[in-house]
C-alpha beads as a LAMMPS data file, in Angstrom:
LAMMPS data file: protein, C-alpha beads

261 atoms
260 bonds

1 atom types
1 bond types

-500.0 500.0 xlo xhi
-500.0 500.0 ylo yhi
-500.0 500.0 zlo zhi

Masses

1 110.0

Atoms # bond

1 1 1 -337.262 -203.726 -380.261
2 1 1 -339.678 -205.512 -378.345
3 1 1 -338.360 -203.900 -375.026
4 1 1 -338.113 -200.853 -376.824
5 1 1 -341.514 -200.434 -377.716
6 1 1 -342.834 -201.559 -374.183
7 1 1 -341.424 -198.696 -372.558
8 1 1 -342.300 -196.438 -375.427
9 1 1 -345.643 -197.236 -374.417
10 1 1 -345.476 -196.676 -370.954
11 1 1 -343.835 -193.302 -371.543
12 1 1 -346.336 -192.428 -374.141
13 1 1 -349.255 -193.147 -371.738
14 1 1 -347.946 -191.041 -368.736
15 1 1 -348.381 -188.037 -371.316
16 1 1 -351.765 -189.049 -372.479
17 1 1 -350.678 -190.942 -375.912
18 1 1 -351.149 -194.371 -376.342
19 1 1 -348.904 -196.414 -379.026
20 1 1 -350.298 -198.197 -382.053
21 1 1 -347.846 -200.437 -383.417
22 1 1 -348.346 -201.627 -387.334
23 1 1 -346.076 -204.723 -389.283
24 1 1 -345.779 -204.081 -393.232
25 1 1 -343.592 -207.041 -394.983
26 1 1 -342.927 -204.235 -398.165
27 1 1 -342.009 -200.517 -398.183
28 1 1 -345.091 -200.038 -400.365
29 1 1 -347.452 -201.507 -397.737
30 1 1 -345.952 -199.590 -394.861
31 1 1 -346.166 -196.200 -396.446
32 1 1 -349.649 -196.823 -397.706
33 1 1 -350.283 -197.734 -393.838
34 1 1 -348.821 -194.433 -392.607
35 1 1 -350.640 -192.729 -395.280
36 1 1 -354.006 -193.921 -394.298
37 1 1 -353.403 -193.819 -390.800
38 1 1 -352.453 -190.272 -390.725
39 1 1 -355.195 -189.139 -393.258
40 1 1 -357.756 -190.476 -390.869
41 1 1 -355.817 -188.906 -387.995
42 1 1 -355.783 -192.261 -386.106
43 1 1 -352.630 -191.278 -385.161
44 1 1 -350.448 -187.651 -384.762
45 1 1 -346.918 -188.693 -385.426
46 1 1 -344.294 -191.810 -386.167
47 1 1 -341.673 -193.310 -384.669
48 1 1 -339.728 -195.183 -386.711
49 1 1 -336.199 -197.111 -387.597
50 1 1 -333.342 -196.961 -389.756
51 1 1 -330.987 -199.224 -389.561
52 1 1 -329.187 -199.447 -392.350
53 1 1 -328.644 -196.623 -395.425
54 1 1 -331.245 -198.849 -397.420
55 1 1 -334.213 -197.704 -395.246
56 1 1 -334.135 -194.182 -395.948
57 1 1 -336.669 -193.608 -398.783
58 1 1 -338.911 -193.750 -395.214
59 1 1 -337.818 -190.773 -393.866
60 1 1 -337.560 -189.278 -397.142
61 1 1 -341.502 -189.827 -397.775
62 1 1 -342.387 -188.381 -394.231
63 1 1 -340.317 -185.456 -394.855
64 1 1 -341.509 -184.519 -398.021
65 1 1 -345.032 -185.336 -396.743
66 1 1 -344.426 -183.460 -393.980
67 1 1 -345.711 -186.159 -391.689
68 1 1 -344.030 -185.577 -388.403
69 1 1 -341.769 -188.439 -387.451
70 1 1 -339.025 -189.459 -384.813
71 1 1 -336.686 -192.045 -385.468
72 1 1 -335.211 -194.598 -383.098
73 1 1 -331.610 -194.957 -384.363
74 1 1 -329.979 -192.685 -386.531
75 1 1 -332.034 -191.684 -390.240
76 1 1 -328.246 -193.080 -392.063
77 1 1 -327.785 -191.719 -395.214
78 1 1 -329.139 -188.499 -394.023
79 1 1 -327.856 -185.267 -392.805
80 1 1 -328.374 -185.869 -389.160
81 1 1 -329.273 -182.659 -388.148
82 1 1 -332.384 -183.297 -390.739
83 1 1 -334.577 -185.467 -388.805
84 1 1 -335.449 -186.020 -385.338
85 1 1 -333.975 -188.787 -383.771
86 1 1 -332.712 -190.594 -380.826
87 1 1 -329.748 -193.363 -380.571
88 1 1 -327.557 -195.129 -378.273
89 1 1 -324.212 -194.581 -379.187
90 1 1 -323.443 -198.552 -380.258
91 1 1 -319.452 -197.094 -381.260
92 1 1 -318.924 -196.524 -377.868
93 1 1 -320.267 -199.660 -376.720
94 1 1 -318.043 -201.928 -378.599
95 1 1 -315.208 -199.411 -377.018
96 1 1 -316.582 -200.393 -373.561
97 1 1 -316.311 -203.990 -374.719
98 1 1 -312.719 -203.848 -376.151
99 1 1 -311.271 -201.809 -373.269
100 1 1 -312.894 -204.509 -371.315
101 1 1 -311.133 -207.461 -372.696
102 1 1 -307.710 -205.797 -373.028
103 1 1 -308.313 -204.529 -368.775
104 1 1 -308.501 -208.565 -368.455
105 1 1 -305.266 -209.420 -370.339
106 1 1 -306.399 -209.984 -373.906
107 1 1 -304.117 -208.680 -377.164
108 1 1 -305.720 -210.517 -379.796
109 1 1 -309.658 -209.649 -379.953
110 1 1 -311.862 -210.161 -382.779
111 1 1 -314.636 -208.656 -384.253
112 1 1 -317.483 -210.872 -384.418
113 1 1 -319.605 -208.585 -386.973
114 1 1 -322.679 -208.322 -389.507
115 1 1 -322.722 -208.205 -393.322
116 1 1 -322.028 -204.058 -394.263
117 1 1 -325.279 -201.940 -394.441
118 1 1 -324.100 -198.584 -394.604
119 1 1 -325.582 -197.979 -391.714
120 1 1 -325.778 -199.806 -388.134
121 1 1 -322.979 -202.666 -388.631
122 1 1 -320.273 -200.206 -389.522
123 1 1 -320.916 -197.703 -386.118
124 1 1 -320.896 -200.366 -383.992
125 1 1 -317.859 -202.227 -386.096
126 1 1 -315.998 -199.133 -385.841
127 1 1 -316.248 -198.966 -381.977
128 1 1 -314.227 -201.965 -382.162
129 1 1 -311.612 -200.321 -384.965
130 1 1 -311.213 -197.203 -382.599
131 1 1 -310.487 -199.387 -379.401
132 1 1 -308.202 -201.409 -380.666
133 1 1 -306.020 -198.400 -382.268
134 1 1 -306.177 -196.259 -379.467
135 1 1 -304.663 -199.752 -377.630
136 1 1 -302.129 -200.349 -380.335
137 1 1 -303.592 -203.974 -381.095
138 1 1 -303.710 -205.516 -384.637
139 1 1 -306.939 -205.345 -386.647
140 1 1 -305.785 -207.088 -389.564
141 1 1 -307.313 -210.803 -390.470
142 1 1 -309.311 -210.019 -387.133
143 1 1 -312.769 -209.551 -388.940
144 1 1 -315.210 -212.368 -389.518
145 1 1 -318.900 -210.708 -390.648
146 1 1 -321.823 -212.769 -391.583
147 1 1 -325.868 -212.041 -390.838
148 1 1 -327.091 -211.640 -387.575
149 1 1 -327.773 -215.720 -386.777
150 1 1 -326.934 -218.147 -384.364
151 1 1 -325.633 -221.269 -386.162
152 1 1 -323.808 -218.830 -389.350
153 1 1 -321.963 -216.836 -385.767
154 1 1 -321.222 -220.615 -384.715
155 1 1 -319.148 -221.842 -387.850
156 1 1 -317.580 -218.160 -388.001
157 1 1 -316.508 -218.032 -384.326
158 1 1 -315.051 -221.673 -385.372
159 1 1 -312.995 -220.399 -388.067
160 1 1 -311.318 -218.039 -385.573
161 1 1 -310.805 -220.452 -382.961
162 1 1 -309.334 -223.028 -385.390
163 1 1 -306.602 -220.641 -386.491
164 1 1 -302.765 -221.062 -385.469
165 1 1 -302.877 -218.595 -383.830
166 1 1 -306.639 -217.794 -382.517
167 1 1 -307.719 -214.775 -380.197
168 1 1 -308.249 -214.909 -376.858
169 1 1 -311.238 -212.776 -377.066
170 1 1 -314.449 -211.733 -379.301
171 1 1 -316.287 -208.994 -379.234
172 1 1 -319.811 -209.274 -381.072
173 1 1 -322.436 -206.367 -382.287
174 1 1 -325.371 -208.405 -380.999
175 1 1 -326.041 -211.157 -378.158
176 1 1 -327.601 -213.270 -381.061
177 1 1 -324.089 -213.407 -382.857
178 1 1 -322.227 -213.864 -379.180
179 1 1 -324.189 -216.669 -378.230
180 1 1 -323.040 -218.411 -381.420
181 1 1 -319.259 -217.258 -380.423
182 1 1 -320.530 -219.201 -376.927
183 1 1 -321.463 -222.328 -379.074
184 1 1 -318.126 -222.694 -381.121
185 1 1 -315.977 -222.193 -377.681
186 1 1 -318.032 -225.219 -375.705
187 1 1 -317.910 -227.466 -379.427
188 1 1 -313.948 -227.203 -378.844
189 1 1 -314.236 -227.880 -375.353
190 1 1 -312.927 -224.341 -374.630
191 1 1 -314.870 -222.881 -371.405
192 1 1 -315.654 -218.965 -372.300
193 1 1 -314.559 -216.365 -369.635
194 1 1 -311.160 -218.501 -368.897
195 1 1 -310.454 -220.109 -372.373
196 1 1 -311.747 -217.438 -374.513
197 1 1 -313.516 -213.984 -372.878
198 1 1 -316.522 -213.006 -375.458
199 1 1 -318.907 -210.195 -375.687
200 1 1 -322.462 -209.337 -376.620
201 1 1 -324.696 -206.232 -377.380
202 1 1 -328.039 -205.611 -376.157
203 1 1 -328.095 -207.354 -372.269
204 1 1 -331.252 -209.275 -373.737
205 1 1 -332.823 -211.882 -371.833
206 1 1 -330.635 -214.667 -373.673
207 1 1 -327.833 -212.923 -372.660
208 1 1 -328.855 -213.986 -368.712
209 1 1 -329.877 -217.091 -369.259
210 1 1 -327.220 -218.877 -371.025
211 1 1 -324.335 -220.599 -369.633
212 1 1 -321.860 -219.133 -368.731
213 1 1 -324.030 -216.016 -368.536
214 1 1 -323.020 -213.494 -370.649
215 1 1 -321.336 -210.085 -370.873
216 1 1 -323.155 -207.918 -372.723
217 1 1 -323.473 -204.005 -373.982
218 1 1 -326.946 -202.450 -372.155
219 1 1 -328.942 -200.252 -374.018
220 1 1 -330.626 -197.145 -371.966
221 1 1 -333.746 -198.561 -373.691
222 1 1 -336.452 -196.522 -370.744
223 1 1 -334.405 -193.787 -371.072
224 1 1 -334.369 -193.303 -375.208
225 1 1 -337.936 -193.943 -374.579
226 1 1 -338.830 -191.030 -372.813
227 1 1 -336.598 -188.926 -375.015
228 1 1 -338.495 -190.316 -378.205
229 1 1 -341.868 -189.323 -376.512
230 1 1 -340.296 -185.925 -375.115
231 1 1 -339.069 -185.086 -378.635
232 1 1 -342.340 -185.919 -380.534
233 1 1 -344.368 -183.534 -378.063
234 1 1 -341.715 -181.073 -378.577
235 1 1 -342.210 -181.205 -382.664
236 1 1 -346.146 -181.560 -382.294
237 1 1 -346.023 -178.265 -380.087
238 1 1 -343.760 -176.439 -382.686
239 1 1 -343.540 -178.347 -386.136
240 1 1 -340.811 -175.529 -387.384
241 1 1 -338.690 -175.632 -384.596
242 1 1 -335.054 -177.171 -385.546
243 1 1 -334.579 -181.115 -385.345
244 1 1 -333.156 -182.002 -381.903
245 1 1 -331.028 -185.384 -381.557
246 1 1 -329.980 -187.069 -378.746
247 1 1 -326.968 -189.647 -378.382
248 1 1 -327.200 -191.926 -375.296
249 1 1 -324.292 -193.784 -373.992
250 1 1 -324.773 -197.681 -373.044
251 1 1 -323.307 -199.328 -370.287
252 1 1 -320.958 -202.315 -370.062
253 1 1 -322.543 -205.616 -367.850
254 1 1 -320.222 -208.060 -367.033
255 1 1 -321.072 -211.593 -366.817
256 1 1 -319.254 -214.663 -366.329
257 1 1 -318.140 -214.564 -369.944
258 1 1 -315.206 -212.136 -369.523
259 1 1 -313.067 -213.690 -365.907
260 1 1 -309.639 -212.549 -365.315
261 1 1 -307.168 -214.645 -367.154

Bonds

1 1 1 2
2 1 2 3
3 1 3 4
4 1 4 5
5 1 5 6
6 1 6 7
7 1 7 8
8 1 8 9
9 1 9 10
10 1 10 11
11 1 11 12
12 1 12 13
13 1 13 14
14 1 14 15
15 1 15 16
16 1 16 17
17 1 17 18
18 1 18 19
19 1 19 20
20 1 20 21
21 1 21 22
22 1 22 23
23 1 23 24
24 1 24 25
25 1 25 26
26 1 26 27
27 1 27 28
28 1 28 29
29 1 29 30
30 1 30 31
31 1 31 32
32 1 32 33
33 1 33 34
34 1 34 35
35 1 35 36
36 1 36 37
37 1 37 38
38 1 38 39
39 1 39 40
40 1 40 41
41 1 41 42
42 1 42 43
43 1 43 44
44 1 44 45
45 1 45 46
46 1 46 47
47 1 47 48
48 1 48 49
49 1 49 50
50 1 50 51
51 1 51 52
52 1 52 53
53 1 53 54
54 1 54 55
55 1 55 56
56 1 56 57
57 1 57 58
58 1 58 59
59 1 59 60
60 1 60 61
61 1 61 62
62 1 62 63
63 1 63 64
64 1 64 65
65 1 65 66
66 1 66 67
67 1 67 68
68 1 68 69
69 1 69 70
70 1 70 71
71 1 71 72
72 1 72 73
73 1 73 74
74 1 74 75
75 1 75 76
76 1 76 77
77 1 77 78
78 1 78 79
79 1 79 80
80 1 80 81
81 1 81 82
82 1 82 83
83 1 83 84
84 1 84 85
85 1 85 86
86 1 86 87
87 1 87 88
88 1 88 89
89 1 89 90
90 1 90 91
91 1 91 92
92 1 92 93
93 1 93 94
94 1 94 95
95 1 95 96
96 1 96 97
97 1 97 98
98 1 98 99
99 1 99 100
100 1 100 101
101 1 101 102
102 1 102 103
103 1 103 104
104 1 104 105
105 1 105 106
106 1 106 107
107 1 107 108
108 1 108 109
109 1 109 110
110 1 110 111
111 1 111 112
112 1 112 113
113 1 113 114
114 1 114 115
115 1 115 116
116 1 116 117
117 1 117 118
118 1 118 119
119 1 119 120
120 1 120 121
121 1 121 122
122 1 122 123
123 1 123 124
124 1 124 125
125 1 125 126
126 1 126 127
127 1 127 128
128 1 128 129
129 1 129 130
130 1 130 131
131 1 131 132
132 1 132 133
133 1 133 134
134 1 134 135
135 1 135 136
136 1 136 137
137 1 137 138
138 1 138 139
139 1 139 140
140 1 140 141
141 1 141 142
142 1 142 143
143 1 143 144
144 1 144 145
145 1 145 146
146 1 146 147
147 1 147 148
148 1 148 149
149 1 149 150
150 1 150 151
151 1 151 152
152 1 152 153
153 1 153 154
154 1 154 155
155 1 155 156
156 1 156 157
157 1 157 158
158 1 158 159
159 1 159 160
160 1 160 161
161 1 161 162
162 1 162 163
163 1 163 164
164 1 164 165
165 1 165 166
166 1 166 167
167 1 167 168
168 1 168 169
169 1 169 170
170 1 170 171
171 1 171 172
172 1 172 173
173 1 173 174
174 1 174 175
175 1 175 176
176 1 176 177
177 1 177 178
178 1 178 179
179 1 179 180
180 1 180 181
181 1 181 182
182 1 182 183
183 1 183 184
184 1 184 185
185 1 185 186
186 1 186 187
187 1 187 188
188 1 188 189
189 1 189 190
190 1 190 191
191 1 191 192
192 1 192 193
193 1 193 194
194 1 194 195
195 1 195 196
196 1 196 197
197 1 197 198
198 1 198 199
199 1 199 200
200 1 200 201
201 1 201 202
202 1 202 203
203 1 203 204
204 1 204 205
205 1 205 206
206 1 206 207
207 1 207 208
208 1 208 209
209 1 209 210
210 1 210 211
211 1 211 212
212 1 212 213
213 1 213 214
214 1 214 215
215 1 215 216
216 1 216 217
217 1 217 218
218 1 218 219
219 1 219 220
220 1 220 221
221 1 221 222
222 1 222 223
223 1 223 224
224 1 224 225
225 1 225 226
226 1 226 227
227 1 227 228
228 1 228 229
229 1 229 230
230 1 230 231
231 1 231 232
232 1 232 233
233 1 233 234
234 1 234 235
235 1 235 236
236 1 236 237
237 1 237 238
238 1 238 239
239 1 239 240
240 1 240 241
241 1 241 242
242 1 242 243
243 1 243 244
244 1 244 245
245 1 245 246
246 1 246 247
247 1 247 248
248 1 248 249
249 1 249 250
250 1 250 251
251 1 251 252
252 1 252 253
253 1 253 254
254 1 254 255
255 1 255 256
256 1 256 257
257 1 257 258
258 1 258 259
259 1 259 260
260 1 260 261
């Protein structure tokens, strides 16, 4: 988010907007912030996120305020074709991943995943599901999901290497959750890329600095930037015109993480 939001503001600016970023620790705080914000006309629009089903009375309360809004991500639990929004398509980035790993030699590849949320978790989980089907490779007892956390993706990664039978590779939704997977593999003196080829999502800075740098999902962040900015000028020029959405496609960067085998 905090890469996000840099180039948000750089593609704001070349259009004559500047950003004004706000934290709220409760729902009632934020939209009492938006509220007074927009009242005062501090500011002419939103962007905001959703990243789970739990987060939509938000968009709900802009909608029926008729506050105009763009969200980064998809509004889940919504009709998509509702709201504004722009995403990166995190399904097809855990495809990327999974075709990946089985191009190296890998059969048994596990999921690395966060808690359900109706929302985020099961898009990108279901990348994963959809690669390994379309490859013929067994899903079953292949799923270990916790939060999004170091030390919790440590002693999860460990139950999957300490099986009979462990898999060669893991896929994860997040670089957070990989570099845990990373952790568990050098704890069992397992080197990752030859031992054990593992995945992460985002191609954040962690992702290049560890050891052995890691392969990781990039996000088009610059790009869905401009996009957010083009489509709130877009629904401040013509507040009835129909909600546009756009789906970006991330891009697979391979580190030393995933090696041949």
């Amino acid at each position: 988010m905090a890469s996000y939001l840099y180039e948000l503001s750089a593609a704001a600016r070349k259009e004559g907007y500047g950003v004004f970023s706000y934290a709220a620790e409760t729902y009632e705080e934020e939209t009492q912030i938006i509220e007074e914000t927009f009242r005062r006309n501090t500011v002419d629009c939103f962007v905001i996120t959703c990243p789970s089903s739990d987060d939509l009375p938000l968009p709900l309360f802009l909608l029926e305020r008729q506050i105009p809004f763009v969200v980064f991500g998809r509004p889940w639990g919504l009709p998509m074709s509702d709201c504004w929004w722009v995403d990166v398509d995190g399904a097809a980035g855990l495809e990327q991943a999974v075709n990946h790993m089985v191009e190296l030699g890998h059969r048994r590849i596990a999921y690395l995943g966060w808690e359900k949320s109706a929302g985020l978790a099961e898009d990108r989980e279901s990348g994963w599901q959809r690669a390994m089907g379309s490859h013929g490779l067994p899903t079953r007892g292949m799923i270990v999901r916790g939060p999004d956390d170091v030390e919790t993706a440590r002693r999860a990664a460990g139950e999957l290497l300490d099986r009979k039978t462990p898999p060669t590779g893991i896929v994860c939704p997040s670089d957070t959750v990989a570099i845990g997977a990373l952790r568990a593999c050098q704890e069992r003196g397992l080197e990752p890329g030859r031992d054990v080829g593992i995945t992460g999502y985002d191609d954040s800075l962690g992702a290049r600095v560890v050891t052995p740098g890691l392969t990781s999902i990039a996000q088009p962040l610059e790009t869905a930037a401009k996009h957010t900015v083009r489509l709130l000028l877009d629904l401040l020029n013509s507040p009835d015109s129909k909600p546009e959405q756009v789906l970006l496609r991330p891009s697979l960067v391979v580190r030393e993480s995933t090696m041949p085998r």
